[in-house]
N, C-alpha and C positions, 0 to 999 in steps of 0.2 A: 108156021111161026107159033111157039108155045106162047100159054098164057102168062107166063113168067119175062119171058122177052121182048113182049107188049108191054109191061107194068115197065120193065126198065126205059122201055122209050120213050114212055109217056110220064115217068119220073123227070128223066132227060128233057124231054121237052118242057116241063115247068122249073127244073133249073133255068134254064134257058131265058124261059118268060120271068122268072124272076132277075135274070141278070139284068133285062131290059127294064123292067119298070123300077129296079134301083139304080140303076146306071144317072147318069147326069142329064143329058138333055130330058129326059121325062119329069126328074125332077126339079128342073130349071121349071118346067112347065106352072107349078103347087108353088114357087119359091114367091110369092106374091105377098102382099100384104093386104088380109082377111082372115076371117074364121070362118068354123064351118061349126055350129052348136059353143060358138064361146073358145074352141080348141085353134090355132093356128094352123092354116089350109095344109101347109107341109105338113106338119104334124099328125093331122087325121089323114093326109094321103097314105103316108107308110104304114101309120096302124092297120088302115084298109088292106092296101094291095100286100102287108105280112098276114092279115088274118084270110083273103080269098085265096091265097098261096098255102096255107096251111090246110084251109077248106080243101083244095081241090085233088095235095096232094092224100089228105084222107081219104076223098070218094074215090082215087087212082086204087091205093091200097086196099080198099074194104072194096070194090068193083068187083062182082065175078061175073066169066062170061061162059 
């Protein structure tokens, strides 16, 4: 398996992980009423789980093996 066909799976698999933590029932989970620093709990969930989806898919990309 090349090192190219790895990154794409593992691309693949953080689409994936992002379908699920933007999908509905996860977010049903954050749909509460509270804050988290003053921001609305939903609100800081998305910015979260968009910015460790952008994290992770950089460390995919910059990763050499």
């Amino acid at each position: 398996m090349g090192d190219g066909e790895r990154k794409g799976q593992r691309m693949v698999a953080l689409c994936m992980l992002g379908l699920v933590l933007f999908n509905f029932p996860v977010l049903a989970l954050f749909n509460v009423p509270g804050t988290l620093l003053g921001v609305p709990l939903l609100y800081a969930y998305i910015f979260l789980a968009w910015a460790l989806l952008i994290a992770l898919m950089a460390w995919v990309v910059e990763r050499r093996e």
